[in-house]
Residue, then its C-alpha position, 0 to 999 in steps of 0.5 A: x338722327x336728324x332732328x324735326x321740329x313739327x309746327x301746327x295749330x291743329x293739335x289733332x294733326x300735330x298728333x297725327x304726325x307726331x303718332x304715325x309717322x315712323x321717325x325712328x324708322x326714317x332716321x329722324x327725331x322730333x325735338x318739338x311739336x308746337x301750335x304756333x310760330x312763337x313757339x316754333x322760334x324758341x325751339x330753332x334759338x334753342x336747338x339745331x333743327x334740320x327739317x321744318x314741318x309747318x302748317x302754312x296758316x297758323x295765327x299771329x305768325x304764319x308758317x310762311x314767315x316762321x320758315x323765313x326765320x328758320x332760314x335766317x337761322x339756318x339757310x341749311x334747314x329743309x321746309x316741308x309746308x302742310x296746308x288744307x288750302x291749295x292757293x296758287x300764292x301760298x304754294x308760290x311763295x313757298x317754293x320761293x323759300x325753296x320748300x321741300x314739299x307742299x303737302x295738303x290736308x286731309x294729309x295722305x301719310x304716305x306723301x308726307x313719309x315720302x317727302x321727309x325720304x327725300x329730304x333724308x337723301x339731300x341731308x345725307x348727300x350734304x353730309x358726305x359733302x361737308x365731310x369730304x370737304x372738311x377732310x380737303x380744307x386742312x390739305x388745301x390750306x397746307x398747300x396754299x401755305x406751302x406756296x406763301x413760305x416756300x414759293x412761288x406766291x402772287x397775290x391770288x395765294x394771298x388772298x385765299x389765305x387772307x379770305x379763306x383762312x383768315x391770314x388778315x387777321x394774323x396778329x403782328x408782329x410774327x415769326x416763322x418757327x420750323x420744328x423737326x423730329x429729332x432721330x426720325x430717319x432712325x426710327x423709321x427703321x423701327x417698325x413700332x415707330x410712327x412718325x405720322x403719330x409723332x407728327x399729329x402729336x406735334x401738331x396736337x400740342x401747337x394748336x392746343x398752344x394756340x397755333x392757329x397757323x400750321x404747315x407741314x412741310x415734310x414727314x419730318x418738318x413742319x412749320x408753325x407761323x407764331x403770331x403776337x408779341x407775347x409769344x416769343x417764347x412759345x418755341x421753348x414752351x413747346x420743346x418743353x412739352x413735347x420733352x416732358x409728355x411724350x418719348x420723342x424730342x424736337x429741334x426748333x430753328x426761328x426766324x426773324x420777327x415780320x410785320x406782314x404776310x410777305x415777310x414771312x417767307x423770310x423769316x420761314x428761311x431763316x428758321x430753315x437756316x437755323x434748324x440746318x445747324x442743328x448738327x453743330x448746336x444740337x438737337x431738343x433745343x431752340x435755335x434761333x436765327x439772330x444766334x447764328x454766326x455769318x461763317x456758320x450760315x455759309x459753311x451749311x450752304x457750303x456744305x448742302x452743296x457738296x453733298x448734293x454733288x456727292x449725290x448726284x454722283x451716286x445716282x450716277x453711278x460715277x465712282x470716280x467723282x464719288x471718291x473725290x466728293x467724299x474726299x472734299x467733303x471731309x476735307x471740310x471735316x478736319x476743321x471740326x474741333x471735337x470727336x462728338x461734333x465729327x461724328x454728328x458731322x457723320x450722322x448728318x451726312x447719313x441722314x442728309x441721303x436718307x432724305x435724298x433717297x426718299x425724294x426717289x422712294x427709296x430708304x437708306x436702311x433697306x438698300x443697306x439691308x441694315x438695321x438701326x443698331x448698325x449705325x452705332x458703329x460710328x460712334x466707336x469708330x476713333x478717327x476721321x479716317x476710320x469714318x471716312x473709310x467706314x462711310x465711303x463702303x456704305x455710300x459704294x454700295x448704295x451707288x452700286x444698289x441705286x444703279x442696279x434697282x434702276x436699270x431693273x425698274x427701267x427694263x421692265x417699263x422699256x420691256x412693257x413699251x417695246x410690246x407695246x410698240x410690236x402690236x402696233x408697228x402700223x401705226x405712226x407713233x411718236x415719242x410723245x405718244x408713248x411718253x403719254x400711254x406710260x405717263x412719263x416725260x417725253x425728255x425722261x423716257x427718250x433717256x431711259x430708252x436709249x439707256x437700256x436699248x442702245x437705240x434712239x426710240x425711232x431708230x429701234x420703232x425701225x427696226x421692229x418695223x422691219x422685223x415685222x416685214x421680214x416675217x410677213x415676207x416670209x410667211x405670207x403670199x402680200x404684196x410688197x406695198x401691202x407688207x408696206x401698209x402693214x408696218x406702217x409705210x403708206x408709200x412704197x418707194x420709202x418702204x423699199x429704200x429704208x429696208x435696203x438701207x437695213x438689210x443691204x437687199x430689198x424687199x423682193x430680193x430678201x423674199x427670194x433668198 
């Protein structure tokens, strides 16, 4: 409902409006029928008014001057003036208020009625409006978020932060707090499990903590940006409370306490670091970076780093350098000292390629078509190698799935391409328009192309061509420069050389034949 304040020193007419105008019908609710602009202005200090109807001249405050304080109030607010005068200034002034309407006495109910429609069809227009907006602001604070931790930020990032999410009144000194839920890739396999509920609960208890700062940063992370001295331990107050209300735990890394904005995307990869150990220190506590050993720091960026090359291997298909990925990977292994630290070293690898596999929209569980429950076998499995042997299957077949999941979703891309180009063989297309029409790179498709076609893109556009012409020449009575046109060739002695070139004859021989 929205909600109208009525203003006139009429009271025959002030009933009028109050009795005849259908409000419920209209959707509206009069909060207060009043004879003079005092009056009125204790209603708009008290109430949230949406539409001001007021007589233009009423004694000691005009209704002129009673929608200029409306306004002042509310720049939102909708004005419709009645009046029995029809002055040329006072009709001017109120369209310089941008009045609604101008309604003139004796009042035609109907005119009125139609003004408030109209007023009801701008106000809901504005909510749909407010409403989009409201969803859009926490996206595209996120994103602006995400440039200032992760990059690139400039100065423009800076300062919508700053003007339009208050970013300069962050108090400092501040710290950057990465947390992540423990197990997510796991309870993913459950159907019962949400993480997007996990998530918001997360992020439920951070702001209900005073967290005025918050970025998600995967379905599994998001960074909190903690501000003021006296919030040191927030961290730990909110691993606590998720541990104690909820049926989930969290991993928090921490970075280093900064004094400005640009610092921040420090201590943001310090937590990152931290929290990267989780594996050795483990899950549902707080880690900070200043507790991390420098030996430690590298043995992760060591370790991150075999493990995108085992990846990019699988994706590959490259069995051979799979074997030895593996191989250098648990290399490192046998320097852990206990079973639990190794076969956490096993779980983290697991969980490291789901996180691979959902960058590609694929999920672990589902290429192994396993369920959560399976995976406990690491946990009986007695030594590095029952592990290693155990871990080298599961990533074979995954390698083996990825690449059979490819070829299958490329062919039917290329399949849709070449039917794409048959129906238009007289037409000079290039890679780059094709790319487009499939909204794909140009470097991307020429490589899938070539993958399953054995063909470049204009050498296999050749050869549809020339299929095309053999057909023509045989099932119709063209001309060979009329054939020529058709497939795209607008001079015939080309025409004539390329088929040769193809068929060992040329056109008028192979006619013939």
């Amino acid at each position: 409902m929205y909600k109208v304040l009525l203003a006139d020193d009429e009271r025959l007419d002030l009933e009028g409006m109050r009795t005849f105008i259908p409000w419920q019908e209209l959707g509206m609710e009069v909060v207060a029928g009043v004879m003079n602009g005092f009056d009125a202005c204790k209603v708009l200090d008290a109430e949230k008014v949406d539409i001001l109807v007021t007589d233009v001249r009423m004694p000691n405050m005009t209704g002129l001057e009673l929608a200029r304080r409306a306004l002042e109030l509310s720049k939102d607010i909708k004005i419709i003036f009645v009046s029995g005068y029809q002055d040329f200034s006072y009709v001017k002034q109120a369209l310089s208020l941008n009045a609604v309407n101008y309604v003139l006495k004796p009042m035609d109910d109907q005119e009125l009625i139609d003004s408030l429609l109209k007023v009801r069809e701008d106000l809901d227009k504005e909510q749909v409006r407010q409403d989009t907006y409201g969803q859009m602001v926490p996206i595209v604070k996120n994103e602006y978020l995400l440039q200032l931790l992760e990059g690139p930020c400039n100065e423009n990032t800076i300062e919508v932060l700053n003007q339009e999410y208050e970013l300069n009144r962050f108090k400092w000194p501040g710290f950057a707090a990465v947390i992540e839920i423990d197990d997510l890739s796991w309870k993913l396999a459950d159907e019962e499990r949400s993480e997007q509920d996990e998530m918001q609960q997360v992020v439920s208890v951070g702001k209900e903590l005073g967290v005025r700062h918050i970025c998600k940063i995967s379905k599994a992370r998001v960074a909190f940006l903690i501000e003021g001295t006296d919030q040191v331990n927030l961290p730990e107050i909110i691993v606590r409370r998720i541990r104690d209300l909820q049926s989930f735990s969290i991993t928090v890394g921490v970075g280093e306490p900064c004094t400005s904005i640009k610092e921040l995307q420090c201590s943001y990869r310090q937590a990152i670091e931290a929290l990267d150990l989780k594996m050795f220190y483990g899950k549902g506590r707080v880690i900070g970076h200043g507790e991390l050993r420098q030996s430690e720091k590298e043995d992760v960026k060591h370790l991150d780093a075999k493990l995108e090359a085992l990846f990019d291997a699988m994706s590959g298909y490259e069995l051979v350098r799979i074997h030895d990925e593996l191989d250098d990977l648990f290399q490192v292994a046998k320097n852990l000292k206990s079973k639990f630290t190794l076969r956490n070293y096993a779980l983290y690898i697991v969980m490291k390629l789901d996180n691979y596999l959902q960058r590609t929209n694929e999920n672990v569980f589902q290429l192994l078509g396993m369920e959560l429950d399976h995976y406990e076998i690491i946990m009986h499995l007695e030594t590095i190698n029952d592990i290693h042997l155990w871990l080298r299957r599961r990533v074979y077949e995954i390698s083996e799935t990825l690449q059979a999941n490819k070829h299958k979703k490329n062919w039917k891309i290329i399949k849709q391409m070449i039917d794409y180009m048959k129906e238009r063989t007289h037409d000079n297309i290039t890679l780059r328009d094709l790319a487009e029409q499939f909204s794909l790179s140009p470097n991307y498709l020429g490589l899938i192309f070539k993958e399953e076609t054995g063909k470049n893109f204009s050498e296999y556009f050749i050869q549809l061509r020339m299929e095309k012409s053999c057909e023509l020449l045989k099932t119709t009575h063209l001309k060979i420069y009329e054939i020529a046109d058709r497939v795209g060739y607008r001079h015939l002695p080309y025409f004539s050389r390329q088929f040769k070139e193809t068929y060992g004859m040329t056109p008028l021989e192979y006619r013939r034949t």
